[in-house]
Each structure stands twice: as structure tokens, then as C-alpha cells.
C-alpha positions as CSV (number, residue, x, y, z in Angstrom):
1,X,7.4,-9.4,4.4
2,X,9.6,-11.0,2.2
3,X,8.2,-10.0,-1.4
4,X,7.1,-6.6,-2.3
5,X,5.8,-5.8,-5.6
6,X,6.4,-2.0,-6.6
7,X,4.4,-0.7,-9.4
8,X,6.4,1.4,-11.3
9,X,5.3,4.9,-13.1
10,X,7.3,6.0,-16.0
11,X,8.2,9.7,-14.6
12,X,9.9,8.0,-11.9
13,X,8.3,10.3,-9.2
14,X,8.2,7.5,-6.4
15,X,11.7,8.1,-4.8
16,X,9.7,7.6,-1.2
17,X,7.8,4.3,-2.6
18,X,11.6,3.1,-3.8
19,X,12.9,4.0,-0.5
20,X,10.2,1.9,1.9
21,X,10.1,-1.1,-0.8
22,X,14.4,-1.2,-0.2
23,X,14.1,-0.9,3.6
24,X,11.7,-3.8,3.8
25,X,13.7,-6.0,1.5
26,X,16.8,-5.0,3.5
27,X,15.2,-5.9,7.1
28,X,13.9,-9.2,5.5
29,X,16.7,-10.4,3.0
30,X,13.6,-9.7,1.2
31,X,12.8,-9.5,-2.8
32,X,11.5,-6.4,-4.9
33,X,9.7,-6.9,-8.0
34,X,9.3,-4.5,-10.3
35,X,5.9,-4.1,-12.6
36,X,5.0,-1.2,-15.1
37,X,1.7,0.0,-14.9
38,X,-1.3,0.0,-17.1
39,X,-1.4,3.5,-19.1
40,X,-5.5,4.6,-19.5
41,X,-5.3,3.0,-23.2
42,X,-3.7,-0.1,-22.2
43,X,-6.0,-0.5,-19.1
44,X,-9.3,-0.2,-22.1
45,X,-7.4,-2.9,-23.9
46,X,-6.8,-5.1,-21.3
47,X,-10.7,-5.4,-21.7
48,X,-11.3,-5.7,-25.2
49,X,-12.3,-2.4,-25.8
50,X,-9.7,-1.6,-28.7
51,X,-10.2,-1.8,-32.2
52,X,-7.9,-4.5,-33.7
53,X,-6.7,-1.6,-35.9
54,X,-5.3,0.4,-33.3
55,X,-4.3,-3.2,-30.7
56,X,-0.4,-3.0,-32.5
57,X,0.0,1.6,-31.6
58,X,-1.3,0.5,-28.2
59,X,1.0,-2.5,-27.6
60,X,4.0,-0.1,-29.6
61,X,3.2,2.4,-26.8
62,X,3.0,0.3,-23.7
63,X,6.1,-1.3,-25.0
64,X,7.4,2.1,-24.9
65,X,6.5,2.7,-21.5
66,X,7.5,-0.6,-20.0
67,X,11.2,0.1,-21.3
68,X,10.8,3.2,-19.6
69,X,9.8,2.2,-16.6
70,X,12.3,-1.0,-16.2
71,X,14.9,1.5,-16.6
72,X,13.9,3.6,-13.6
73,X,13.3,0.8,-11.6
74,X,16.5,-1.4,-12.2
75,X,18.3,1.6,-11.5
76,X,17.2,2.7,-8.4
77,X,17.6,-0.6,-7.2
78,X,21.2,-1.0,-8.5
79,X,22.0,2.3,-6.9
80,X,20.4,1.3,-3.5
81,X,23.2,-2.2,-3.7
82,X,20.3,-4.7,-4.0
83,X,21.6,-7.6,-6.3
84,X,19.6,-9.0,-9.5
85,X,17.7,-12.0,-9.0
86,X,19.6,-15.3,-7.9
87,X,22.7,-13.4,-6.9
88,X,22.3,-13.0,-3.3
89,X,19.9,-11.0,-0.9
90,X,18.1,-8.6,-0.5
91,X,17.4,-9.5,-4.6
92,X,14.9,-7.3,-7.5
93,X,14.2,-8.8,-10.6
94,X,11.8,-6.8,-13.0
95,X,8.4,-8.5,-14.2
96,X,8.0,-8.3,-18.2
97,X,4.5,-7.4,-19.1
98,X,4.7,-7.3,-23.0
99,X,5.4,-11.3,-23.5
100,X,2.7,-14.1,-22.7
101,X,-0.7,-13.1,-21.0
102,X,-0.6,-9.5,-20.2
103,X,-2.4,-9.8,-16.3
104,X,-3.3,-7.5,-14.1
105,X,-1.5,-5.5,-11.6
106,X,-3.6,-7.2,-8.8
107,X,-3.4,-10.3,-10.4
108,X,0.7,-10.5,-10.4
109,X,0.4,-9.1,-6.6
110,X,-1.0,-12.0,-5.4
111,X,1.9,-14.1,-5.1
112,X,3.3,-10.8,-3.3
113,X,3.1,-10.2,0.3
114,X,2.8,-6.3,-0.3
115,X,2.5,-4.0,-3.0
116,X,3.9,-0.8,-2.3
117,X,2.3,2.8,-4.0
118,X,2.5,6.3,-4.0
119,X,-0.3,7.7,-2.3
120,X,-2.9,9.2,-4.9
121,X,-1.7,12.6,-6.4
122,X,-3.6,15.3,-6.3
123,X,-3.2,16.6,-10.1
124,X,-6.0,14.6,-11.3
125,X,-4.1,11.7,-12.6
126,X,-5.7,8.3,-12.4
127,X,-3.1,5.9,-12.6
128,X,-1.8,5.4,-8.6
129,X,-5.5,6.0,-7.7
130,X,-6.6,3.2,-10.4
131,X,-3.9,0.7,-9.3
132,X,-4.7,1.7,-5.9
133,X,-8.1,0.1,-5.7
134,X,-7.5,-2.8,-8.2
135,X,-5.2,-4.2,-5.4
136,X,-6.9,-3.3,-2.5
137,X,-10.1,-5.1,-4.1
138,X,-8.7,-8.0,-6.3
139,X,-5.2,-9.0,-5.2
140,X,-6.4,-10.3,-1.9
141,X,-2.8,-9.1,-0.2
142,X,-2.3,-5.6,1.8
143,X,-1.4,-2.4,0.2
144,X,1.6,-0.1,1.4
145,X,0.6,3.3,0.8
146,X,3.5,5.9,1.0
147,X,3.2,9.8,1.3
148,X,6.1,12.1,-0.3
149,X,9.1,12.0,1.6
150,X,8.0,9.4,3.8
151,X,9.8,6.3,3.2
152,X,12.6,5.9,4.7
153,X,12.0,5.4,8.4
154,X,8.9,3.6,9.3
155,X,7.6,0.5,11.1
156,X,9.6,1.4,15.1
157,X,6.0,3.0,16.3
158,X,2.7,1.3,14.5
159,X,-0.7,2.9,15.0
160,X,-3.4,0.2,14.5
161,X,-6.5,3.1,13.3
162,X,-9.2,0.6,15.2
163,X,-13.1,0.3,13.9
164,X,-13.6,-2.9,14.8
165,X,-14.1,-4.0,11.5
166,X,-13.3,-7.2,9.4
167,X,-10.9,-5.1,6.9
168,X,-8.7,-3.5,10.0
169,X,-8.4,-7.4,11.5
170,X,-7.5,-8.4,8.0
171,X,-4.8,-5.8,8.2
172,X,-3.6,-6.7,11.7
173,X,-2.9,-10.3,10.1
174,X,-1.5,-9.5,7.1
175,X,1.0,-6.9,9.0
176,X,2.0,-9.4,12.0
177,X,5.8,-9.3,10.4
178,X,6.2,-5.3,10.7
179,X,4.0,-5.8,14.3
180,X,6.8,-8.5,15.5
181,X,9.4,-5.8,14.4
182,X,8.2,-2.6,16.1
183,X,9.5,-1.1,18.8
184,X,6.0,0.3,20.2
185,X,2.1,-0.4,19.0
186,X,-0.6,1.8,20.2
187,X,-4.3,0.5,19.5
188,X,-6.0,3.6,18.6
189,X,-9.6,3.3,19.5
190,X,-12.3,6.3,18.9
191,X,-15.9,5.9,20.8
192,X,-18.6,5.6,19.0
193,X,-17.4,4.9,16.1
194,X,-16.5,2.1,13.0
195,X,-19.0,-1.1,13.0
196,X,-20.3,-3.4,15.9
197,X,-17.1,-5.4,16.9
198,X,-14.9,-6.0,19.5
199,X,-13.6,-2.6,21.4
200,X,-9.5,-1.9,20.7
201,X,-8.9,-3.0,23.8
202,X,-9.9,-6.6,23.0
203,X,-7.3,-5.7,20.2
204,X,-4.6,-5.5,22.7
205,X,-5.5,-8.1,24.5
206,X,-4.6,-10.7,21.5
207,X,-1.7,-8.5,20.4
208,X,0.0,-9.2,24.4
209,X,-0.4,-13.1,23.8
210,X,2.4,-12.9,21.5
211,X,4.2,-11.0,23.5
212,X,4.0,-7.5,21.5
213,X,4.8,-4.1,23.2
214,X,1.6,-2.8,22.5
215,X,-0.9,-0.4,24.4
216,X,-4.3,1.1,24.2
217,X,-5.6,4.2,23.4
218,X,-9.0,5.5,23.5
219,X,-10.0,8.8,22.5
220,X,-13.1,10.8,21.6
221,X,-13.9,11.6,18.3
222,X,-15.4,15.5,19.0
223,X,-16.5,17.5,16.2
224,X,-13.6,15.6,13.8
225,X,-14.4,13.5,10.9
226,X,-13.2,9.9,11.6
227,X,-10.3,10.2,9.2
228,X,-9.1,13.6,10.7
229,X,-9.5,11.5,14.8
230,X,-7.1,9.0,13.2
231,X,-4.4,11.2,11.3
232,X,-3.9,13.5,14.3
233,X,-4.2,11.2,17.2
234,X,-1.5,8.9,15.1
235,X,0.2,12.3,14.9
236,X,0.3,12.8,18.5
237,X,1.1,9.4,19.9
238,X,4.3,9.6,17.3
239,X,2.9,6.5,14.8
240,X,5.1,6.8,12.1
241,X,2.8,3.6,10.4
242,X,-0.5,3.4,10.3
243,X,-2.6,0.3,9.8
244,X,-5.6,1.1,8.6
245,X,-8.7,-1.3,7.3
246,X,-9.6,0.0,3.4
247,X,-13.0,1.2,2.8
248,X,-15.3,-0.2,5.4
249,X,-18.2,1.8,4.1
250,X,-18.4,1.6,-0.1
251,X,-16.1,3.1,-2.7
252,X,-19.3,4.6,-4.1
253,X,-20.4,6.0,-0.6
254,X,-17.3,7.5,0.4
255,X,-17.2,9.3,-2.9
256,X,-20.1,11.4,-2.3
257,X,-20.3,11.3,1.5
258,X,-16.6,11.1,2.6
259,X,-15.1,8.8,4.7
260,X,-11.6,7.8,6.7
261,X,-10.5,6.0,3.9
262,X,-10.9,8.5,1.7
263,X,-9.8,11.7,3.5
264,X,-6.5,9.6,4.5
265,X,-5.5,8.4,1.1
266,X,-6.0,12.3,0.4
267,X,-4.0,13.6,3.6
268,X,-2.3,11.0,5.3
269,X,1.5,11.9,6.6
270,X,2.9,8.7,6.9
271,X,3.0,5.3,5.6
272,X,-0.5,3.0,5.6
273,X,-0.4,-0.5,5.4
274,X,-4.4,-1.2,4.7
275,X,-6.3,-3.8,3.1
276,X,-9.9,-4.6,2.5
């Protein structure tokens, strides 16, 4: 992965999203782009939902926070000894949002091979969680998802969370850089669940033909939800990244029933690469 876009919140509380974006530029001679994100205002502007009156206060203040932001992030890359743009490698260059056509998050990301966030907070604000899903849904690329305090060391053990669905095999292919890099993959498979599908050990089986150090792992789910089975067994087999397919049952279903996705984006302990 050789282009990482990092989303950037103005109260600069993302040291371990900083941290993993850096170490994957540094494996790769790799670039980091830098991106403010949409506040709640500018995100009902982007849709034509502000009165022309009040367009220039919410431009003024976006402004604001794009300044902000760039700040943060051109420092922490500085201070990490990445070089600006077209000065050598690794390189981070920060994208301006406030000239030309202001587009999307998601929309940037797709000339990205990942886009690294924070994982949701749990204070109630709805920006990581927003940005969260516009790029899992519209970018078309994989999402890096990084607790607190968990970005430094990651990728050496990779724990594929296997339901047999499409969205973990798109996952698999998008992450076959950080597979060719690990040290140890363990196909974590859970009976009787995910959708109908080739079993993890089928999995394994293609992962070998390119040679990969992985193994199978098949456990049973008990009286665990199926996000709980994934976080502890990843827990025990000492997976310190998880790939994990991104809402295989629907955004709306998992709000009112649960689901992995959902109870790992509110509990997970180490990175997730996952795509839908």
C-alpha cells in the first residue's frame, strides 16, 4: 500500500491513526495524503441544503477548520521525518478542499489504496463514524480502522475474521500487500456462521499458492455473539490485524439487531483493515 489517505479531525486526537498511516508509508516508500473532514454544516452543504445567505459563514468556517487541520497534519508528519511532496520518499502532501469542486471524502479516496480512521468514539460525535461509512460504501477502496494506542506495530500476525462472504474476499484482495508482508496469517473460521460460501479452509488453500505462511483455525461460536468469537479468538491466536469484511448484513439491520461489524467498530483492540 503505497497511498494512504488520512482524514484529518481538527482536535488532532488521532496520534495512533498518524502512527499506522507513517509506518505503512515507511515500509512502502509510500505517500500520505492529508484531507480535512466535513464538519455536520459543511456535510448539509455539500448537498444543497444551505441557504445562499448563510453558504459564505459556512465556507468562512470550514475554511477555518481546514487551516486547522493542515496544521496538525503537516506537523505530525514533519516531526515523524516524512519529506513534502516531490522531495524524496516516504512523501505527504496535504489535499486543499476550499478551491475548485469541494468532493467528497470517499470520492478523493478512490485514487487511494487506504484510508486510514480512528475507530468511532464513543462520546456521541458523528464525524469518524460519518466518514467511516461514506468510504466503506462509496470509495470502493478498503478502510484501516485504528483503536487508541494501537498504531504503531501492526501487520507481523494478520487474522483474516472468515464468513465466507463477498465483502471479507474483497478484503483479502485489497490487503494482499500487508498479507505478502506478514510474518504469520491465521484464517479464523467460526461454524455455523457468516453466509453460504466457501469454508476458511478453502481460504487457506488459495492463500498457500502464493506461498503465504498462513494456517487455519476453526472454532465454535458457543453462546458468543459473532463479533465477540472474532475479537477474542484474534485475541488468543495473538492477531495484532484483523481483516474483517464490513457489514455483510445491512447498516440498518445491524443498528437495531447488532452485528460483528458493529460490536467490532465499537470494541475492537487492534487495527481492522475491512471493506464492503
Amino acid at each position: 500500500m503505497k497511498s494512504i489517505l488520512v482524514p484529518t479531525f481538527p482536535d488532532g486526537s488521532q496520534e495512533a491513526v498518524y502512527e499506522c498511516a507513517i509506518g505503512l508509508a515507511r515500509r512502502n516508500a509510500g505517500h500520505v495524503g492529508g484531507i480535512s473532514i466535513d464538519t455536520p454544516l459543511g456535510l448539509v452543504a455539500l448537498d444543497g441544503f444551505v441557504a445562499q445567505g448563510d453558504l459564505a459563514f459556512v465556507q468562512q468556517r470550514e475554511a477555518e477548520i481546514e487551516a486547522s487541520s493542515a496544521k496538525i497534519f503537516n506537523r505530525a508528519m514533519t516531526e515523524a521525518g516524512l519529506s513534502p511532496a516531490g522531495q524524496g520518499q516516504p512523501s505527504f502532501a496535504w489535499i486543499e478542499r476550499t478551491t475548485g469542486p469541494r468532493l467528497t471524502i470517499a470520492e478523493h479516496a478512490r485514487v487511494y489504496d487506504v484510508t486510514v480512521l480512528p475507530l468511532p468514539r464513543r462520546d456521541g460525535t458523528v464525524g469518524s463514524s460519518i466518514v467511516l461509512d461514506e468510504c466503506l460504501f462509496e470509495s470502493g477502496r478498503p478502510v484501516l480502522v485504528v483503536p487508541p494506542g494501537q498504531g504503531a506495530n501492526f501487520g507481523k500476525h494478520v487474522v483474516i475474521a472468515w464468513n465466507n462472504s463477498s465483502e471479507t474476499a474483497r478484503t483479502v484482495s485489497h490487503g494482499m500487500g500487508l498479507l505478502k508482508a506478514a510474518e504469520k496469517i491465521t484464517v479464523l473460521g467460526i461454524d455455523d456462521i457468516g453466509v453460504r460460501g466457501p469454508p476458511a479452509a478453502a481460504l487457506t488453500e488459495h492463500l498457500l499458492r502464493y506461498g503465504l505462511p498462513v494456517t487455519n483455525v476453526k472454532v465454535e461460536l458457543g453462546s458468543r455473539s459473532i463479533g465477540q468469537a472474532f475479537q477474542e479468538e484474534t485475541t488468543r491466536v495473538g492477531g495484532d490485524l484483523m481483516f474483517k469484511g464490513a457489514y455483510t448484513q445491512s447498516r440498518l439491520r445491524q443498528m437495531i439487531f447488532g452485528g460483528a461489524t458493529a460490536h467490532l467498530l465499537a470494541k475492537a483492540t487492534v487495527p481492522m483493515l475491512m471493506a464492503h
